[in-house]
C-alpha positions as CSV (number, residue, x, y, z in Angstrom):
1,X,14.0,6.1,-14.8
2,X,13.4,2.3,-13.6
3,X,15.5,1.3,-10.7
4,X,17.2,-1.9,-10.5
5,X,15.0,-5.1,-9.0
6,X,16.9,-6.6,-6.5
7,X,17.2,-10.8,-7.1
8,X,16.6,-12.0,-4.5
9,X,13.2,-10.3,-4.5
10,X,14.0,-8.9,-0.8
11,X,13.8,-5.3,0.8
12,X,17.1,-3.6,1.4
13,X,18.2,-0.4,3.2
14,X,18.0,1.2,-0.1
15,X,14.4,1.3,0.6
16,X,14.4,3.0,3.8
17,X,11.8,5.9,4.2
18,X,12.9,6.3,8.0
19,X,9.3,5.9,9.4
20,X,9.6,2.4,11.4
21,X,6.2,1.3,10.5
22,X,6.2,2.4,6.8
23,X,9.6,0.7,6.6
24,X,8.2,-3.0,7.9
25,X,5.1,-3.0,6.2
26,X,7.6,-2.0,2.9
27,X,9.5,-5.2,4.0
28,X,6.2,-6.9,4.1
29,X,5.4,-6.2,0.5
30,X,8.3,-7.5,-0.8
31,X,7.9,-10.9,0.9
32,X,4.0,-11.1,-0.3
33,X,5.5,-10.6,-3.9
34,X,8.1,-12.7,-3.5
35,X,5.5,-15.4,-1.9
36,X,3.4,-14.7,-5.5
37,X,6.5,-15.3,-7.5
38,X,7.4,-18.5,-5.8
39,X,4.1,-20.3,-6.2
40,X,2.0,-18.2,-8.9
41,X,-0.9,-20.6,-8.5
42,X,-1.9,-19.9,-4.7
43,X,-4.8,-17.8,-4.7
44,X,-4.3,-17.2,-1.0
45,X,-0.9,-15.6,-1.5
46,X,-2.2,-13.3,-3.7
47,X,-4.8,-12.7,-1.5
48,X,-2.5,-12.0,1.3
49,X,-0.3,-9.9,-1.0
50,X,-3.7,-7.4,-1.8
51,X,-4.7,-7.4,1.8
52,X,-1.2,-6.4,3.0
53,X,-1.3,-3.3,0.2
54,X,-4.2,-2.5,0.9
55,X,-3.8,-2.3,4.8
56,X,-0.6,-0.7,4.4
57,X,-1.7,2.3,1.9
58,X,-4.4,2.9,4.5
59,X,-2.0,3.7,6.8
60,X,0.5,5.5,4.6
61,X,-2.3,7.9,3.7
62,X,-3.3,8.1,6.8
63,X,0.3,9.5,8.0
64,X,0.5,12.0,4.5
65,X,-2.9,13.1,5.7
66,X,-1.6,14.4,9.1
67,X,0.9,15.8,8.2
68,X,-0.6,17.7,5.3
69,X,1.8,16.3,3.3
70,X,1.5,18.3,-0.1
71,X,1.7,15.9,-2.3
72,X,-1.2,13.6,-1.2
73,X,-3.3,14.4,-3.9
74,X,-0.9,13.2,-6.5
75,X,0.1,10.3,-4.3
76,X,-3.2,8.5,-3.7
77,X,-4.3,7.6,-7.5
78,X,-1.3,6.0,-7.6
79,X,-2.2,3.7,-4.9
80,X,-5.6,3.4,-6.1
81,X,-4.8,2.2,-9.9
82,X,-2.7,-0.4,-8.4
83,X,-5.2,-1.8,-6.2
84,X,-7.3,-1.9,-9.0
85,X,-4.6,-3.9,-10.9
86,X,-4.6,-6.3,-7.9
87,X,-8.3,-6.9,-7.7
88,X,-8.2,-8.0,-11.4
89,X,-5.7,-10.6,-11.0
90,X,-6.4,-13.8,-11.2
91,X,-4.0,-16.7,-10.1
92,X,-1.9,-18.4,-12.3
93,X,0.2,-15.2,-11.9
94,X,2.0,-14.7,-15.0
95,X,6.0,-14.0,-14.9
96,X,4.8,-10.7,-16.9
97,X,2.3,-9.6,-13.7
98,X,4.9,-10.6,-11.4
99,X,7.5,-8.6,-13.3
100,X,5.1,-5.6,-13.5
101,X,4.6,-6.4,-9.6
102,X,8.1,-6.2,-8.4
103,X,8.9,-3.0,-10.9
104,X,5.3,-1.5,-9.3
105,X,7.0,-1.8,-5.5
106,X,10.7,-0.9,-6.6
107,X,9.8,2.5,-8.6
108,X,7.0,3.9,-6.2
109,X,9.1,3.5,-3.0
110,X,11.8,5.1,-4.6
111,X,10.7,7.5,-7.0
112,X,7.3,8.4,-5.1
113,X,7.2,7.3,-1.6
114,X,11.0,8.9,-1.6
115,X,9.6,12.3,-1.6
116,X,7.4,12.0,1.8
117,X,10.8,11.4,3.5
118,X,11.3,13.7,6.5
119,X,7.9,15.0,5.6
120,X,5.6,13.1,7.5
């Protein structure tokens, strides 16, 4: 079931995972959206926004990873298709990618990252 998008586009504590790093990189995210959604034309914001997913699934692997984290394998497609979204975009972002983009980030934190919690 689709969660509700916070407006303003911002990170809350209702987004916590309780791993420091994975919690400010999550914060992260939702500012490189929010930068896309304030000026849809910036090919350098977008650019930011894929580098910053892409660094930060690295690392968010990387923890599941060590600590055998069971669901992994169903975990990392997920991260995969959207890269693969992000890499096709081209800028002017559309208020439909944008939507799609803030929905993405809102439902995987809570309805897949959610279930690494106290796990990793």
């Amino acid at each position: 079931m689709p969660h509700p998008i916070p407006e303003p586009y911002d990170w809350d504590s209702s987004f916590e995972v309780f791993y420091a790093q994975l919690d400010e990189e999550h914060k992260g995210l939702f500012k490189g959206v929010f930068a896309c959604e304030k000026d849809p034309g910036n090919g350098d914001k977008l650019a930011d926004l894929a580098a910053k997913v892409k660094t930060h699934f690295e690392y968010e692997e990387g923890q599941m990873q060590k600590a055998n984290y069971g669901e992994f394998e169903a975990h990392k497609p997920l991260h995969t298709d959207f890269l693969k979204t992000l890499a096709g975009l081209k800028v002017p972002l559309s208020a439909d990618t944008i939507k799609y983009a803030k929905e993405w980030l809102v439902n995987h934190i809570k309805d897949t990252d959610f279930k690494y919690k106290g796990k990793l």
